[in-house]
Backbone as a chain_set.jsonl record, in Angstrom:
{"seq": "XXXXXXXXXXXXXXXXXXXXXXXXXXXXXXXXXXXXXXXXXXXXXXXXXXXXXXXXXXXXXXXXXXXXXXXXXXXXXXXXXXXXXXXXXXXXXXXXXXXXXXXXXXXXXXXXXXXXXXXXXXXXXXXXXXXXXXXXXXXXXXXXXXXXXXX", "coords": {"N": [[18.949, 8.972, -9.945], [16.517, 8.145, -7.681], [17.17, 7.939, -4.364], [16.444, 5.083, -1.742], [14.99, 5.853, 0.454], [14.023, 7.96, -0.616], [12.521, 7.075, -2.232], [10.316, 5.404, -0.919], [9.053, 7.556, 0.678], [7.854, 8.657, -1.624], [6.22, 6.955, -2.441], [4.581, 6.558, -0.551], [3.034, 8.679, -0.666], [1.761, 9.252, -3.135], [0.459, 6.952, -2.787], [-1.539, 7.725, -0.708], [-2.581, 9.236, -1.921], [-4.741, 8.295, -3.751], [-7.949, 7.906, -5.681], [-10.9, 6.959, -5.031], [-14.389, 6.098, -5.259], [-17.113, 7.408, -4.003], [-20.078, 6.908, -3.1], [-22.058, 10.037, -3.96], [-19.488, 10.65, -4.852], [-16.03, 11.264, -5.078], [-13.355, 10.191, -3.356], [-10.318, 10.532, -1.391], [-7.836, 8.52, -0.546], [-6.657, 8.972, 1.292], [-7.829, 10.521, 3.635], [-10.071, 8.414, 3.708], [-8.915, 6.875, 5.487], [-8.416, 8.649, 7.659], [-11.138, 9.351, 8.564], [-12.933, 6.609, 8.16], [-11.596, 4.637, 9.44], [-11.143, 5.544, 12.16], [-13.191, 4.721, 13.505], [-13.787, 2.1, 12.626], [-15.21, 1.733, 11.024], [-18.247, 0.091, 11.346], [-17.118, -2.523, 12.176], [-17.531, -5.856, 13.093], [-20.355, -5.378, 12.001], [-22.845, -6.012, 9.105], [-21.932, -3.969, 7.526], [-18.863, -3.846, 7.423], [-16.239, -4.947, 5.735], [-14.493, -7.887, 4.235], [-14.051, -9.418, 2.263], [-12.961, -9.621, -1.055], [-14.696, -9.276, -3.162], [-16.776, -8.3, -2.412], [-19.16, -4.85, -2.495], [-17.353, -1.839, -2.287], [-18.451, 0.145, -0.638], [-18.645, -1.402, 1.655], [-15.833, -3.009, 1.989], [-14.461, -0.46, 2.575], [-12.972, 0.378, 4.896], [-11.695, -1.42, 5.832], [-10.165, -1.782, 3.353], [-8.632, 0.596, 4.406], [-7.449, 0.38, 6.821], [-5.899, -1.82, 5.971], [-4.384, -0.079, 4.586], [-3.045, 1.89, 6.055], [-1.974, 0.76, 8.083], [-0.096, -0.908, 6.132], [1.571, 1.992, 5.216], [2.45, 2.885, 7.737], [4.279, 0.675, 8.465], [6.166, 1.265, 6.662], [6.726, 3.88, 6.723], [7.801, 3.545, 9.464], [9.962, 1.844, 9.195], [12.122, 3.514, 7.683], [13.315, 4.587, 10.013], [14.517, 2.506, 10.528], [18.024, 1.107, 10.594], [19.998, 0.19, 8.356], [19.245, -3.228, 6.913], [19.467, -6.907, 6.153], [16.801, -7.205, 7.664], [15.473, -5.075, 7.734], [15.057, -4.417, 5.077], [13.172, -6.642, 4.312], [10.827, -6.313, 5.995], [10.226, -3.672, 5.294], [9.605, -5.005, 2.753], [7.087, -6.079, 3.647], [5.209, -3.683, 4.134], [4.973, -2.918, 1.585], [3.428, -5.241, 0.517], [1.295, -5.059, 1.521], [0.331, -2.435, 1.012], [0.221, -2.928, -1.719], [-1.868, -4.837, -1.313], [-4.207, -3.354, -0.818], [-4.426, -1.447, -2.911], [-5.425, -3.636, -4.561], [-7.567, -4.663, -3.494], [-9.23, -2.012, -4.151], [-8.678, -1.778, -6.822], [-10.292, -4.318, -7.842], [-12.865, -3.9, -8.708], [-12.06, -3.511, -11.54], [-12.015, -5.651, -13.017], [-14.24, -7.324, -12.763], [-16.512, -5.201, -13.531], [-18.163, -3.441, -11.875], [-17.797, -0.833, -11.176], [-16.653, 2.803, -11.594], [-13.642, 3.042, -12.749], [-11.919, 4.829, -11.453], [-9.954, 4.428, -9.653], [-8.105, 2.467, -10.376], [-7.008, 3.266, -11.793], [-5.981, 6.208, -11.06], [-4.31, 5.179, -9.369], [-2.005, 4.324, -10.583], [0.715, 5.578, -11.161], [1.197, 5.471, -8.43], [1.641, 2.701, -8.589], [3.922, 2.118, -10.293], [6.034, 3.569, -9.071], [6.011, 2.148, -6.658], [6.701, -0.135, -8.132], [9.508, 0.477, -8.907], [10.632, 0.887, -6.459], [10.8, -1.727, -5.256], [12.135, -3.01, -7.179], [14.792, -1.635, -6.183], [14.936, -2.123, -3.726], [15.593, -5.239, -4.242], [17.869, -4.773, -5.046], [19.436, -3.786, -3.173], [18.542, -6.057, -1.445], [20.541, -8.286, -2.697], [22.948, -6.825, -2.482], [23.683, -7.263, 0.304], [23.412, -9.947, 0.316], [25.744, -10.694, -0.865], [27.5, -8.876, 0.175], [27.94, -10.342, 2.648], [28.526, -13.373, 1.861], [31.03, -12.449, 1.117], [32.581, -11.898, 3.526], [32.396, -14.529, 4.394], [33.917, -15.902, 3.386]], "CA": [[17.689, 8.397, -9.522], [15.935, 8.186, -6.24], [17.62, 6.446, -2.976], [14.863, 4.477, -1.345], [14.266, 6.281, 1.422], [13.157, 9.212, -0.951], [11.076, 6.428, -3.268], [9.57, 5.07, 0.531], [8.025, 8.789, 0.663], [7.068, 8.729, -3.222], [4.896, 5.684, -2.661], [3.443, 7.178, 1.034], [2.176, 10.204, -0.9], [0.845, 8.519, -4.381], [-0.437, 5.456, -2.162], [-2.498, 8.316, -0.149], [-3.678, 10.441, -2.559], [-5.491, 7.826, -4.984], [-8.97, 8.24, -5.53], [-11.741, 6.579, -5.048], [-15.941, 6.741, -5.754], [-17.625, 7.356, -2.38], [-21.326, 7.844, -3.061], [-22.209, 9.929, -5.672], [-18.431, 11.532, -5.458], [-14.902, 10.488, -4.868], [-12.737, 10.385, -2.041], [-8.676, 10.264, -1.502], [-7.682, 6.982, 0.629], [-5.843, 8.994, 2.954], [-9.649, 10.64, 4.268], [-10.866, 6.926, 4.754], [-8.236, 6.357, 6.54], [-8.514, 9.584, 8.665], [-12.867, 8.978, 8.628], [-13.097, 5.703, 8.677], [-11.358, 4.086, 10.094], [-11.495, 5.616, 13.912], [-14.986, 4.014, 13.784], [-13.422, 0.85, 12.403], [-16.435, 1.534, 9.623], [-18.896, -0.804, 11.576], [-16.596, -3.54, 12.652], [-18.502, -7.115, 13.211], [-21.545, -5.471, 11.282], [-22.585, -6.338, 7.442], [-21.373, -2.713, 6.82], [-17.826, -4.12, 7.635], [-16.368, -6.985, 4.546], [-13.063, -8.387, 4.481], [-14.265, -10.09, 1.063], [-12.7, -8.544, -2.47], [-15.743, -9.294, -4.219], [-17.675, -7.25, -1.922], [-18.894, -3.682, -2.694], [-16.299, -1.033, -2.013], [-18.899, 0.648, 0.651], [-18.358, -2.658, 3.21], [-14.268, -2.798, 2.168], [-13.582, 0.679, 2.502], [-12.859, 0.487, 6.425], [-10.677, -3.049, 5.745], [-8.898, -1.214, 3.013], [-8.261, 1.933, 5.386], [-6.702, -0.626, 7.538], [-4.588, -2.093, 5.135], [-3.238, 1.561, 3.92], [-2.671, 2.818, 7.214], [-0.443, -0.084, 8.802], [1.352, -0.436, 5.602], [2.4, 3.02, 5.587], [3.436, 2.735, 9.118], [5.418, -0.232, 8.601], [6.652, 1.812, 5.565], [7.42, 5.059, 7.175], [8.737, 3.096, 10.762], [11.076, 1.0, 8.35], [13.169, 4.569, 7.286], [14.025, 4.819, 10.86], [15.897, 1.776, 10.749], [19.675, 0.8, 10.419], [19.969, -0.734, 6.793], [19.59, -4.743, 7.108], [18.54, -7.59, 5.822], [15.466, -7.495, 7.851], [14.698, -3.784, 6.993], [14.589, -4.865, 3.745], [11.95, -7.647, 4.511], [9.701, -5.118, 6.795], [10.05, -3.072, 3.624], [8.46, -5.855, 1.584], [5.974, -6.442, 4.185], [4.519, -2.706, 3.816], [4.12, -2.849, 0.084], [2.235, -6.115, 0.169], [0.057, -4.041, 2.373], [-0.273, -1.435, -0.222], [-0.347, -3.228, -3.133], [-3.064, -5.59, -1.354], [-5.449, -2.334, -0.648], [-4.338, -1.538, -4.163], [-6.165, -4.471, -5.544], [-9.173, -3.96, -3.473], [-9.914, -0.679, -5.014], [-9.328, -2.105, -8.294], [-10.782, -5.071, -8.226], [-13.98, -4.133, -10.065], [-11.546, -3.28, -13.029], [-12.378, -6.914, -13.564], [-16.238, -7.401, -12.286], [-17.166, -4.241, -14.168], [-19.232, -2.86, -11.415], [-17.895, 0.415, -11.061], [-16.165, 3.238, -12.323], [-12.112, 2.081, -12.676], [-11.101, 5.501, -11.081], [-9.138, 3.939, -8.357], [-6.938, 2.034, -10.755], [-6.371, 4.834, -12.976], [-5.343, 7.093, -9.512], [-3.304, 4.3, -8.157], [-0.915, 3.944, -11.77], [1.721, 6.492, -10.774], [2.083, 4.436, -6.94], [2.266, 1.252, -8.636], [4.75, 2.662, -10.912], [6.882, 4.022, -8.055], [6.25, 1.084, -5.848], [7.56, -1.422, -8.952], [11.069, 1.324, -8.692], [11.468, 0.881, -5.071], [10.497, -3.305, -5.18], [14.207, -3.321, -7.75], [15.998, -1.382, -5.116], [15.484, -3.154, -2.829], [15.705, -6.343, -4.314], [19.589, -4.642, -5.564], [20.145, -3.742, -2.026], [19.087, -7.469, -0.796], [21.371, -9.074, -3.6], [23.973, -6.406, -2.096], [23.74, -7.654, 1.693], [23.729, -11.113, 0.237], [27.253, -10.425, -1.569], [28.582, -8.596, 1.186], [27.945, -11.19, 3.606], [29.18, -14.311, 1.276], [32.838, -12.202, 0.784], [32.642, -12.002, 4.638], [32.451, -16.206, 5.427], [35.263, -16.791, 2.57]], "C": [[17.457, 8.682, -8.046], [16.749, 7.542, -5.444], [16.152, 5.879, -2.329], [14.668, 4.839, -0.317], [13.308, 7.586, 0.462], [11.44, 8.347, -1.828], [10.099, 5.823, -2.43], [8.328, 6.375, 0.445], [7.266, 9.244, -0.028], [5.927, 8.173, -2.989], [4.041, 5.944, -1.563], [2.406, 8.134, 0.389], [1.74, 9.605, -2.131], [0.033, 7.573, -3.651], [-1.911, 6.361, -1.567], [-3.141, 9.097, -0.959], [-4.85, 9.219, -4.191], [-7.054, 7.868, -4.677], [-9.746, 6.775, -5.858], [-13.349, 6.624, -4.954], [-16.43, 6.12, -4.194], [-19.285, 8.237, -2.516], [-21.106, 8.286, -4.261], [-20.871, 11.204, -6.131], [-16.985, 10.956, -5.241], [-14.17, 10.994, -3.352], [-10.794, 10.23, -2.236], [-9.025, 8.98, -0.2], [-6.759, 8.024, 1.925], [-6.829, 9.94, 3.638], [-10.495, 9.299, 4.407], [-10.042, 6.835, 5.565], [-8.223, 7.192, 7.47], [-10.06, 9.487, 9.354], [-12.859, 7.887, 8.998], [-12.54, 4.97, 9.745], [-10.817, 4.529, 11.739], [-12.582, 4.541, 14.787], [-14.591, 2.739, 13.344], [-14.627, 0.571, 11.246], [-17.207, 0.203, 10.093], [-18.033, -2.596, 11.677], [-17.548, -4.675, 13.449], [-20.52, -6.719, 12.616], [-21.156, -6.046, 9.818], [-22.229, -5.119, 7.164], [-19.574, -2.998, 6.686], [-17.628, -5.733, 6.682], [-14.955, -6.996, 4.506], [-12.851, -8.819, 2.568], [-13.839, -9.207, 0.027], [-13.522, -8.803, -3.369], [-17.175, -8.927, -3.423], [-18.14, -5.757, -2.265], [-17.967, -3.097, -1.923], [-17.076, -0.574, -0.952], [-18.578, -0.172, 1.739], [-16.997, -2.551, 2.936], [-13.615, -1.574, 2.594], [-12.85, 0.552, 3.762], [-11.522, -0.717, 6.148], [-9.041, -2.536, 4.4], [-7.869, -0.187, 3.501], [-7.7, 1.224, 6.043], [-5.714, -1.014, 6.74], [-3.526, -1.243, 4.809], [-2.755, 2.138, 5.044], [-1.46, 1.438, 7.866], [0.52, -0.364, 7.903], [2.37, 0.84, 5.46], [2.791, 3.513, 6.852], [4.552, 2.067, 9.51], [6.602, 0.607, 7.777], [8.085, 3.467, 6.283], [8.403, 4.814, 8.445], [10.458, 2.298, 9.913], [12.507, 2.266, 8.383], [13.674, 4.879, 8.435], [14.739, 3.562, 11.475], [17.077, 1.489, 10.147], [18.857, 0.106, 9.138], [20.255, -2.2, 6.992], [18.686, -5.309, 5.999], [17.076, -7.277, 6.058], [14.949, -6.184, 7.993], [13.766, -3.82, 6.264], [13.077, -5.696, 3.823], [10.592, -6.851, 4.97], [9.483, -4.553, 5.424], [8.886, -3.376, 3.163], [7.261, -5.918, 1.981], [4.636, -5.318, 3.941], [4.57, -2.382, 2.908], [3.385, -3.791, -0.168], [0.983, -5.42, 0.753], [-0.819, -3.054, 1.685], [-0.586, -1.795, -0.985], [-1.868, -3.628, -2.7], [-4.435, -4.696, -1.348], [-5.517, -1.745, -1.912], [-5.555, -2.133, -5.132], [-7.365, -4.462, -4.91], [-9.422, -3.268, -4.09], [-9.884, -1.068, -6.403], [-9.299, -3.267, -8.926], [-12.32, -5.192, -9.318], [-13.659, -3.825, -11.994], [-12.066, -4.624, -13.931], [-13.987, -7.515, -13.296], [-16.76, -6.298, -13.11], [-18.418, -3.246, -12.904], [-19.039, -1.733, -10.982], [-16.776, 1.025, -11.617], [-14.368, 3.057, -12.002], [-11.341, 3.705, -12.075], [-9.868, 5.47, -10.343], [-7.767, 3.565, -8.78], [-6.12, 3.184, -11.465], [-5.228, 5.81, -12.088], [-3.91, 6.353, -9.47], [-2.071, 3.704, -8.997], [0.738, 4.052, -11.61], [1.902, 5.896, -8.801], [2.105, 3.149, -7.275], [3.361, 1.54, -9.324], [6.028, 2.466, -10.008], [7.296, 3.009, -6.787], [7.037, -0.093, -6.678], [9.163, -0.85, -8.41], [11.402, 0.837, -7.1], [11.552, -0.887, -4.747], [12.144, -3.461, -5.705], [14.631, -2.997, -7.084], [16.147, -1.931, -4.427], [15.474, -4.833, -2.421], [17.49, -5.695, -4.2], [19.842, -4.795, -3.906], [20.378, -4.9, -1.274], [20.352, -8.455, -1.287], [22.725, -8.008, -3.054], [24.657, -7.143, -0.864], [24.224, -9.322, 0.949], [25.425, -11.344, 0.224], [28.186, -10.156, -0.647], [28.555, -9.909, 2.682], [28.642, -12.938, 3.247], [30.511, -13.76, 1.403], [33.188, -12.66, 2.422], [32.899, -13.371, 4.999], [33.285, -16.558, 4.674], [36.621, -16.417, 2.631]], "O": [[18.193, 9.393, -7.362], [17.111, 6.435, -5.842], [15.024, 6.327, -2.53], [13.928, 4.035, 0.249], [12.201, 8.014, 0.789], [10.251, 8.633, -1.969], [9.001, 5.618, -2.947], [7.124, 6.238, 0.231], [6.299, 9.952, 0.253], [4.819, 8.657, -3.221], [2.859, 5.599, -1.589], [1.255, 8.334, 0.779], [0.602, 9.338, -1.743], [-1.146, 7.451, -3.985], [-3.057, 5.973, -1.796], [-4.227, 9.609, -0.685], [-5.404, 9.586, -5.226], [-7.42, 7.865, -3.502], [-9.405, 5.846, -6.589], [-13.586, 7.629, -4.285], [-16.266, 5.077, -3.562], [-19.632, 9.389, -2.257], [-20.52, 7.794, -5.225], [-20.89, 12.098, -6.978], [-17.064, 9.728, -5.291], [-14.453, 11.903, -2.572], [-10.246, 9.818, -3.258], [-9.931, 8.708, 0.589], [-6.397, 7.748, 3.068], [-6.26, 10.183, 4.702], [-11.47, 9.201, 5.153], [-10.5, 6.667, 6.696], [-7.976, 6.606, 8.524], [-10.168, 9.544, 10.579], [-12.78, 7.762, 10.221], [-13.085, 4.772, 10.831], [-10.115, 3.749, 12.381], [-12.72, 3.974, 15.871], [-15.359, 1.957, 13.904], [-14.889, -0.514, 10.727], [-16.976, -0.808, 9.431], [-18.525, -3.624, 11.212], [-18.254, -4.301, 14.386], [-21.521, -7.421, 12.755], [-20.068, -6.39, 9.355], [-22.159, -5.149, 5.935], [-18.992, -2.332, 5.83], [-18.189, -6.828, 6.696], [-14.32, -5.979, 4.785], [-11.878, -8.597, 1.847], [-14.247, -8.047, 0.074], [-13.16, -8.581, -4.525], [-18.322, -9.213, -3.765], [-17.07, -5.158, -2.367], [-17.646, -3.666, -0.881], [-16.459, -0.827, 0.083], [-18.224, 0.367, 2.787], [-16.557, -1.787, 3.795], [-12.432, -1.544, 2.934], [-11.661, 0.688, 3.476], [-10.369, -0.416, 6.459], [-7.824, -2.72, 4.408], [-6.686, -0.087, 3.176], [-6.592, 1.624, 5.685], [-4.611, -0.482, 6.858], [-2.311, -1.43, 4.74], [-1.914, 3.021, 4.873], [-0.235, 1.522, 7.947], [1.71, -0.274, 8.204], [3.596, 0.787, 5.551], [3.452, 4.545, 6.962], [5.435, 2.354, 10.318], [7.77, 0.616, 8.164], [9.271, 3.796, 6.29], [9.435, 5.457, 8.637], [11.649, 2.378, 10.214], [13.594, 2.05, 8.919], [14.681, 5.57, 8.279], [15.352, 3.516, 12.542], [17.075, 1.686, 8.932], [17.708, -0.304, 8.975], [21.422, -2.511, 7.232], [17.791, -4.834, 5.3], [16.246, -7.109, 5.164], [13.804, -6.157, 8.444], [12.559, -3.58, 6.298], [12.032, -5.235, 3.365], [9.532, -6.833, 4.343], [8.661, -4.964, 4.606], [7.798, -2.811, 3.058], [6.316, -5.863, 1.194], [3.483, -5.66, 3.677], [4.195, -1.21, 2.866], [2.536, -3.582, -1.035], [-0.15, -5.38, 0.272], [-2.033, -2.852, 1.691], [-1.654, -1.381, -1.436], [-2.871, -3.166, -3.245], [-5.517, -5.125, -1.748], [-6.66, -1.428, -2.24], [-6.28, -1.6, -5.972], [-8.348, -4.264, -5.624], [-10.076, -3.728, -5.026], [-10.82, -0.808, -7.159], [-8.733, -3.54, -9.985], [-12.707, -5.994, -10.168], [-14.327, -3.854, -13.027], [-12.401, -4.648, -15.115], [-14.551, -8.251, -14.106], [-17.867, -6.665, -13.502], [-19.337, -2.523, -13.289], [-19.967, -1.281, -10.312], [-15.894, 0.323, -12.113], [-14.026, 2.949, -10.825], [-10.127, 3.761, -12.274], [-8.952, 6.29, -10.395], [-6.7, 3.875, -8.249], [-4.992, 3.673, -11.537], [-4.051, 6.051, -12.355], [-2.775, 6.827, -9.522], [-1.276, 2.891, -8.525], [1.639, 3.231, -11.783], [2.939, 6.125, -8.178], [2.527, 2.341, -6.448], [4.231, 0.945, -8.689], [6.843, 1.548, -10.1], [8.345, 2.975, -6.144], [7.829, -0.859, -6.129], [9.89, -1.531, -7.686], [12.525, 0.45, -6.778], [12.425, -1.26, -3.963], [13.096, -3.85, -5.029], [15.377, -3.887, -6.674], [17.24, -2.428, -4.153], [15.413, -5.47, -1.37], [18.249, -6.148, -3.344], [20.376, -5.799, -3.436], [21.406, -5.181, -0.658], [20.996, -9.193, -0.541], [23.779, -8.592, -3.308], [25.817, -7.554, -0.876], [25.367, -9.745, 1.124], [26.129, -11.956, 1.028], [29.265, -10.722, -0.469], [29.437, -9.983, 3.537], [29.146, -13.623, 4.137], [31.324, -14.578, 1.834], [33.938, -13.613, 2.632], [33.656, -13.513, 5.959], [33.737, -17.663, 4.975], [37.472, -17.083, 2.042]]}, "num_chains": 1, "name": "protein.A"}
């Protein structure tokens, strides 16, 4: 199988390449995040929504945010020593992903647009579930090794 630094890089490159409907065509998330978000996509206008039951045109900028600092936390993480609080950072930059995740396919459940996003984004939830077990094993490792250690 994978070590989790290689399944870290799996989920960087599925997380960036999922698609999404931009107008009357689609887009990859890792071009909002290169487009939009420089411009912060109208930051303190109504073009700018925080809300997940907003159209995707006002979130896109908020999800480009989300995808870009988790895969920073994501990719900064692999250049640290193996710890506990790796691990945790870790976790922190897949809630990040997943959460821009569920923006994009939140209208799976509203019906108001086409479910490409989720469809895209199958194969990095997939890959993100694989690396979530590792490094639960690896926390339940640290735990272990650190209990033999105080007895």
């Amino acid at each position: 199988m994978f070590n989790i630094k290689t399944l870290i890089l799996l989920v960087l490159i599925l997380h960036a390449v999922i698609v999404f409907p931009a107008g009357h065509g689609i887009g990859f998330l890792i071009f909002a995040e290169l487009f939009w978000l420089p411009q912060f996509y109208g930051v303190g206008t109504e073009d700018f929504s925080i809300a997940i039951t907003d159209p995707l045109s006002q979130t896109i900028g908020f999800i480009a945010l989300l995808s870009l600092v988790g895969q920073l936390i994501l990719l900064g993480s692999v250049l640290l020593y193996n710890s506990k609080r790796t691990i945790l950072i870790q976790f922190v930059g897949l809630v990040l992903l997943w959460t821009a995740y569920a923006y994009l396919s939140v209208s799976l459940f509203t019906g108001k647009e086409i479910q490409i996003s989720f469809v895209t984004g199958l194969p990095f939830f997939v890959a993100s579930l694989s690396l979530t077990f590792k490094l639960i094993r690896q926390w339940v490792g640290f735990s272990r090794k650190s209990s033999v250690e105080h007895t």
